[in-house]
N, C-alpha and C positions, 0 to 999 in steps of 0.2 A: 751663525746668527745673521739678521738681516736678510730680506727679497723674503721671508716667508710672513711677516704680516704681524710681526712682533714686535717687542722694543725691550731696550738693555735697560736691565735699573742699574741705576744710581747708587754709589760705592753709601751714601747716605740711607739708602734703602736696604743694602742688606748688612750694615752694623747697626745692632741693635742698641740702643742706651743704654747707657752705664746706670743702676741702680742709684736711685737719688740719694745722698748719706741724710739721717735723719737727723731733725736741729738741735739745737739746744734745748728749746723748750719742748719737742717732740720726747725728748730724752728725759727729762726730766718730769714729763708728765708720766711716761711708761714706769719709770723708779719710784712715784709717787701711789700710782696706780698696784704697784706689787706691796711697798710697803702698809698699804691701805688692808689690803690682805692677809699684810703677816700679821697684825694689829687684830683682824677680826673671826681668823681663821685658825685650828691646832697645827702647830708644824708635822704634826705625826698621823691624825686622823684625816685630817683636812676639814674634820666640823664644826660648826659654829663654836668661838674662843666662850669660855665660861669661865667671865672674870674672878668670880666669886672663890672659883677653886683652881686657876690657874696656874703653873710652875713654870719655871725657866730653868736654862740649862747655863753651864759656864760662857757660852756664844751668846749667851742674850735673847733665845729664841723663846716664843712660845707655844704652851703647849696645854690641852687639860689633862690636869689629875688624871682623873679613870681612864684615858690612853695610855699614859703611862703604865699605869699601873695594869693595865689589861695585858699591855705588851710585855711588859717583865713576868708575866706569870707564865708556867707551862704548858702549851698549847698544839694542837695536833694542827692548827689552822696555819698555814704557811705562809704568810704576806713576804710583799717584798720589802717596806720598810716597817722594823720596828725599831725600838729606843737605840738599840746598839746599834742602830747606823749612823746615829745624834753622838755615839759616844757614851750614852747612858744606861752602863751597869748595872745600879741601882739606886733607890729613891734617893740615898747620899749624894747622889749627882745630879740632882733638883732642890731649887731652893721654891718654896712657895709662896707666893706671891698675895702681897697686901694694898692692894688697892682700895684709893678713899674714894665717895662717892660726894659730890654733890648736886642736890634735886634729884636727877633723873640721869646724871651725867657724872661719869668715869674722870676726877680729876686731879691734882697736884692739892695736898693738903696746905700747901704752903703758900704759890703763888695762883692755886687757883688754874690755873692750863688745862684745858682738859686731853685727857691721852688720848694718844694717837699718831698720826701718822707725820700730822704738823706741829707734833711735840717732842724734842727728844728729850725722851726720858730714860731715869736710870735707876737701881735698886741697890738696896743696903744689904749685903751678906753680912750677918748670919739673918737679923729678922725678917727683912723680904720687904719693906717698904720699899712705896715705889713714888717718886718724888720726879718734876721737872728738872734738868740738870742744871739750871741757871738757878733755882732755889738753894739747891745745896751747894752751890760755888760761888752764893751771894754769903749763906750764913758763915760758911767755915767754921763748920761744929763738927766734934769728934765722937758724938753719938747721935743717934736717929730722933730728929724731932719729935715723935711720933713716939714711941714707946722707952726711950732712954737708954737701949742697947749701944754701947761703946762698937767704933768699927774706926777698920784702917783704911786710908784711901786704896789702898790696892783691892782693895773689896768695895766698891764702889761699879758695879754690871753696868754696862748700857745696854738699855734694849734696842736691839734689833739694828743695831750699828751698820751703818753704810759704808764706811771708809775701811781701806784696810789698813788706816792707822790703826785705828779703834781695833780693830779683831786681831792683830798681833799684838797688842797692847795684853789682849784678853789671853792671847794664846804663851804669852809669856806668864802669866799670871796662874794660869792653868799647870804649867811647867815646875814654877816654883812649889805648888800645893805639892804635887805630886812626889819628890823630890820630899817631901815630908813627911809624908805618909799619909794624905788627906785628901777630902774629893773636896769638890764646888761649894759643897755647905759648909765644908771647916767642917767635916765629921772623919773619921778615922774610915782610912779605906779598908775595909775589912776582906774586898775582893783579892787585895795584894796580900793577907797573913793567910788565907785561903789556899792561894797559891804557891805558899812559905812550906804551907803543912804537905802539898803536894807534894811538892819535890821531897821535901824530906821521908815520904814515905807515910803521913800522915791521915787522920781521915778525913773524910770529902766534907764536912763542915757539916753535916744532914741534921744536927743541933739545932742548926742556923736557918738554914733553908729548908727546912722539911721534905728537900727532892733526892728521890732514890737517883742510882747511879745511871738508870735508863734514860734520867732526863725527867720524869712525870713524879708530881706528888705523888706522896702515900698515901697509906689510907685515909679515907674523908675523916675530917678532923669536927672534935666538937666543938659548940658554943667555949666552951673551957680552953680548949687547942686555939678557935680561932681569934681568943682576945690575948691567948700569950702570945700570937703573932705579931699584935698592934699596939703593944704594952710602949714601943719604942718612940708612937707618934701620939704627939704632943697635943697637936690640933685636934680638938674633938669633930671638925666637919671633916677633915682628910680621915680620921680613924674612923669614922660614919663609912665613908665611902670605901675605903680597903676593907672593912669586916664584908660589907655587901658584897664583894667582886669575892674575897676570899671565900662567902658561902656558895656562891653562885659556883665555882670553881670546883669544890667541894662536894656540890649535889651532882655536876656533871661526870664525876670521879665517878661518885657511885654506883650511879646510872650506867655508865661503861663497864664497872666492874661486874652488875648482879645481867648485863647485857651478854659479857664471854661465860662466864657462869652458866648460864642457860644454854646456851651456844653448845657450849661441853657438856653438858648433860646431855639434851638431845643425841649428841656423837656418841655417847656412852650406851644410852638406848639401843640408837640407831645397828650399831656393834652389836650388842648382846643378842 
């Protein structure tokens, strides 16, 4: 180097800077910014949150109804995440969600807060009310303001918990159900006597779940079939909505079945 009409850079020139680490309030605006999201978005579909029929999971997360419930059904559609990536076996492991409204706005029946992202808020398992958390750690009441359903503080959800105090808080509480025999709503895990009857050589529950051993319902079921499906939910707007997904589900069955039908005929034809 040098006599040819050049020049040496500088040890400054060729280290590059160190990425600048981001602030605090940079920080805290990006965690505001996501939980703004988890507040208005399904954790499962990704589409607009629909307060009205919303559920959560033991984590605090949220989600709508008919995702859930589309994902738990039998489906040749492959996605990559459905419920059971949440952990969510079945509807037992959602509790659904009561949200108050005042005017126009999603709020705390008690102190008024409206939900959100600069609220935290939290739910009463088993009824699903869903209250500011300084509300119900002001009253120190042992059942739900709100409809009068007794509850224990371990049943006490935060949504959408940011600390990982809180979510081992949750994940212990998770542990202890379990351990009982019970999912997130306090209802009897039935996946686990399912799997009692497994082993023991018993049958595949098909009482219960109406799906053959290939995985797919059976035959399309009638108006008659598809309300003994929904005999077990309480809520008339959630049984609204699972009879609809259950006919839909139903008519696409058919449709597939008088589709290979055809199929084989043709072949039997085509043969002869």
């Amino acid at each position: 180097m040098g006599n040819d009409g050049g020049s040496i850079p500088k040890r400054s020139e060729l280290v590059k800077n160190a990425a600048r680490a981001a602030t605090v309030s940079e920080l805290k605006a990006t965690a505001l910014e996501s939980l703004a999201h988890a507040w208005t978005h399904c954790a499962l579909s990704g589409g607009p949150l629909e307060m009205e029929t919303a559920v959560s999971d033991w984590r605090g997360r949220l989600f709508n109804y008919e995702a859930i419930l589309n994902g738990l059904m039998p489906s040749d559609d492959l996605t990559e995440v459905t419920p059971s990536t949440f952990g969510i076996k079945s509807l037992r492991d959602v509790v659904r969600l009561k949200f108050s409204k005042s005017g126009d706005k999603w709020a705390c029946p008690i102190s008024m807060k409206q939900m959100g992202p600069s609220t935290k808020a939290i739910y009463l398992v088993p009824c699903g009310h869903v209250f500011a958390e300084i509300a119900i750690t002001e009253i120190q009441e042992e059942s739900c303001p709100e409809c009068g359903e007794s509850f224990e503080e371990s049943n006490i959800i935060m949504l959408l918990p940011v600390t990982e105090k809180d979510v081992q808080q949750l994940e212990r509480r998770l542990e202890v159900l379990r351990g009982k025999g019970l999912t997130h709503s306090l209802k009897k895990d039935k996946s686990e006597k399912k799997n009692k009857k497994k082993r023991k050589g018993g049958e595949n529950g098909a009482s219960e779940s109406k799906i053959e051993n290939d995985g797919k319902l059976s035959a399309p079921m009638s108006k008659k079939g598809i309300d003994s499906r929904i005999s077990g939910i309480n809520n008339s707007m959630a049984a609204s909505l699972t009879a609809k997904v259950l006919a839909e589900q139903d008519e696409r069955n058919k449709r597939r079945k008088l589709a290979s039908e055809a199929v084989s005929r043709e072949s039997e034809v085509a043969r002869g």
